[in-house]
N, C-alpha and C positions, 0 to 999 in steps of 0.2 A: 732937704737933702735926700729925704729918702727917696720920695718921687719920682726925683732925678734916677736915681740907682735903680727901679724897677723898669723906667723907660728904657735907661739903658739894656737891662739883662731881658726885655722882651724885644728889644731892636738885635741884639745878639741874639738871642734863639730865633729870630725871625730869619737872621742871615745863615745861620748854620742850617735852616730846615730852607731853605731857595737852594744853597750849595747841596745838600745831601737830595734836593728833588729834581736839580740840575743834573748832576752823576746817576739818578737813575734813570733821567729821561734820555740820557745817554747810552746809557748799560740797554734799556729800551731799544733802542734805533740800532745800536751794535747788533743784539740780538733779531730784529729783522732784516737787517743787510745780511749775515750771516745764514739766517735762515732761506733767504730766496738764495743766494750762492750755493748751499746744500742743496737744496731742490731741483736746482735747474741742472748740476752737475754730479756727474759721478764719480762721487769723492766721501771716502772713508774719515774723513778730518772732520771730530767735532765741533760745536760750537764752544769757544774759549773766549770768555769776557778776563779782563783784568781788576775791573771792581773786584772788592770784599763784599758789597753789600747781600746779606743772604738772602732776600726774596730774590733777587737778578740771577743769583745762581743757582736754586733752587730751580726757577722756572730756565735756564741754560739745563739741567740736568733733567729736566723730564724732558723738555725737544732732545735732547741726546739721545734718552733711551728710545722715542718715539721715530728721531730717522735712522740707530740703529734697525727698528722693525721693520721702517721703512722700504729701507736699503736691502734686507736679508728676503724682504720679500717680492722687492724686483728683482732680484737674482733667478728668487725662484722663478717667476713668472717668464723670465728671458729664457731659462733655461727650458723649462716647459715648450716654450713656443719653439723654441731651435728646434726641441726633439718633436713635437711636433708636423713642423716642416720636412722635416727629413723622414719623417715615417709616413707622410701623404706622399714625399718624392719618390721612396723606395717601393711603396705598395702602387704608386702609378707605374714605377719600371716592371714590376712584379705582375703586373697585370698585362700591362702591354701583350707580352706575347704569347700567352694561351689565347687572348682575345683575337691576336692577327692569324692565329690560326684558325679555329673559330672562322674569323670573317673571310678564310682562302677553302676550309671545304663547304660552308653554306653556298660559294659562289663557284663548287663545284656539282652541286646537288641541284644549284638551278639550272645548269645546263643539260642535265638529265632529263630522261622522257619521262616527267611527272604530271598527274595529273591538277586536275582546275584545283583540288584542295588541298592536293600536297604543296603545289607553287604558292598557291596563300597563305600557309603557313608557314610556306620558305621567306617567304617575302616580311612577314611581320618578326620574325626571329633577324632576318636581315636588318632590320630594320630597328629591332632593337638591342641588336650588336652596334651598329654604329651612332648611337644613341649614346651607349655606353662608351664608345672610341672617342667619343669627342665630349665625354666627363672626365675621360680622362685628361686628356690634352686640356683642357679648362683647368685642369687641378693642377696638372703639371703649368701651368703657366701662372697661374694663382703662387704658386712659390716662387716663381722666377720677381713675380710682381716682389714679393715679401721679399725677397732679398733686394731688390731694386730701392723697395723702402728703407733698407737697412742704412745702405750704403750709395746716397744720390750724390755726384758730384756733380754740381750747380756750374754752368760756365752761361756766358752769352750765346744767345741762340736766335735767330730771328725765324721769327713764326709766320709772313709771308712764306716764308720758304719752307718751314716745316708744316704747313698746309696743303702747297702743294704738292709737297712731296706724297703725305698721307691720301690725297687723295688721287692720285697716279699710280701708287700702289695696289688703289682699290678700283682702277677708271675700268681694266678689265668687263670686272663683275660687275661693276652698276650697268654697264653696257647691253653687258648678256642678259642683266635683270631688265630692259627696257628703261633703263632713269640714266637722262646728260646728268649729270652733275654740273649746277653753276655756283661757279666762285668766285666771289665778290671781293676782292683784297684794297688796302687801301692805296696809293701810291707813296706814302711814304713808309719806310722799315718800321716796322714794331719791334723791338726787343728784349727780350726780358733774358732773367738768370735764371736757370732751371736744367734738370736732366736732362739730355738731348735723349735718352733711351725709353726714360719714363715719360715725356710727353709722345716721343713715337706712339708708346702703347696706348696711352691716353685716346690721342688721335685716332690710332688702328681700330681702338675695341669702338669708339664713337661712329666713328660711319660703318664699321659694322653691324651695327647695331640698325641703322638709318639703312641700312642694304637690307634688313630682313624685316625690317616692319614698312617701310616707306610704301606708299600708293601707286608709284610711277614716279615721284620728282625729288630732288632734294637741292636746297638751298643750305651753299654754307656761305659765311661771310664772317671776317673778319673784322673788328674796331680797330680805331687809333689808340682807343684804352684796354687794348688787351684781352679784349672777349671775343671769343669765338664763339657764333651760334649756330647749329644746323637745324636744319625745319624742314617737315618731309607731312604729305599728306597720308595720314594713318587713322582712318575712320572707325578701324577696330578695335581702336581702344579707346579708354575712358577715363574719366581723371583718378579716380580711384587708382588703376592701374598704372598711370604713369607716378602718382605719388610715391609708388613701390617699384622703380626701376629699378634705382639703386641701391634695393636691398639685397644682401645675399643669397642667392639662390633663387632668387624668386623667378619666376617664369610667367606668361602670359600666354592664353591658348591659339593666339596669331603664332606666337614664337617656337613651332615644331622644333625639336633636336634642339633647343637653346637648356644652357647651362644656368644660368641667372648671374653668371659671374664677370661675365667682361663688363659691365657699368658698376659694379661693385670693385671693380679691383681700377677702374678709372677714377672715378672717385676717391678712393685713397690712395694713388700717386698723386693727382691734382690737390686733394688738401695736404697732403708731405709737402707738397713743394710751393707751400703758403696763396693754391688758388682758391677759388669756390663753384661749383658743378651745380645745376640745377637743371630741372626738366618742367615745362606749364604744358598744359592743352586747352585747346579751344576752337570752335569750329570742326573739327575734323581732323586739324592739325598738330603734331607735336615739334615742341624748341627745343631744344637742350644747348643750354650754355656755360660754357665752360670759361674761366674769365683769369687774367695772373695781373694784378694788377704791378702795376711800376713802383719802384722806389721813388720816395720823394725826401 
């Protein structure tokens, strides 16, 4: 009899410890569905299990205190970055115009009867007035970008179209630079969902870019899968240097008067708006490909 009676109270405690590690592998799974839902959203609402069990609550109450931290500390940092922006925006407005004066009596001094080494030195002062004009204008668009990151409303957009749009905006200048531009499109629509404003700039800063460093030629072509590549022969630079296109600021000594910032500010609207940017070289050549891939 007794035997009996111990099998039984160890088949009972066996069932009571499955049931009590069933409800915490519950309280478990509660707790990280709850936890990716905090994360991903901005929302003050703790993690709240219904279990008793106190280790499940215990650890619900340090992720509480820890996306409290969280949470106070992306505030700050959003709040930081606004002011920020807005102190790059106002010190560009703030600048602007001593600078355009500045750059209206330097280019009254050079129509004066100066001599060989006054005009050389009017000319590098000239020169690095408008150096300074179009940091600015970089900066000021560099914000326009960060807001554009803030706030992308994604619609359908067909990119045959916004290719050739981007590059008829630019057919001018490649003209006067001596480079056709050929465009290779496919014959059927590609579409994707994306900013119509922040691929514009995408697009703008990309063959700008391909207008100041290119050889004479530039190839853009488009995929069925959503890539756009442009390839332009640029024998002055090296891979080194195209590794570091897309970094901020960075500059290259091909790249007179450039800011470092229009491949830096294309690259973070193309990954905002779930693409991927890259640049190779080889032979002579540089690619840069810009790619959104489709829903599936």
């Amino acid at each position: 009899m007794l035997p009996w009676l111990i099998c039984g109270g160890l088949a009972a405690l066996a069932l009571v410890l499955r049931i009590q590690l069933r409800l915490l592998q519950k309280s478990l799974d509660d707790i990280t569905d709850q936890l990716g839902d905090r994360l991903s959203s901005d929302t003050n609402n703790p993690i709240f299990l219904p279990t008793r069990d106190p280790c499940a609550r215990r650890l619900a109450a340090r992720l509480n205190v820890q996306l409290k931290e969280l949470r106070r500390q992306r505030q700050r940092y959003e709040n930081g970055d606004r002011e920020l922006k807005e102190a790059v925006t106002n010190v560009s407005h703030d600048l602007r115009t001593p600078l355009t004066a500045i750059c209206g009596y330097l280019e009254l001094l050079e129509k004066g009867d100066n001599t060989p080494r006054q005009a050389r030195y009017l000319s590098l002062i000239a020169g690095r007035a408008q150096a300074m004009r179009r940091l600015i204008e970089e900066l000021l668009r560099c914000t326009v970008a960060a807001s554009l990151e803030d706030g992308l409303s994604p619609e359908a957009v067909d990119l045959n179209g916004a290719v050739e749009e981007a590059v008829a905006a630019l057919y001018g200048a490649f003209i006067e630079a001596g480079i056709v531009p050929r465009v290779s499109l496919p014959p059927e629509r590609v579409a994707r969902s994306l900013d119509r404003a922040a691929l514009s700039r995408v697009l703008g800063n990309l063959l700008a870019n391909a207008l100041k460093y290119s050889a004479g030629d530039l190839d853009v072509v488009l995929s069925p899968d959503g890539a756009i590549t442009l390839s332009n022969a640029a024998p002055a630079l090296d891979e080194v240097q195209v590794g570091r296109l897309f970094d901020r600021f960075y500059t290259v000594e091909t790249g007179r008067g450039s800011t470092g910032l229009g491949l830096s500010i294309a690259r973070s609207l193309t990954e905002r708006m779930g693409g991927t940017i890259s640049a190779r070289y080889g032979a002579g050549r540089l690619w840069v490909e810009v790619r959104f891939p489709g829903t599936h």
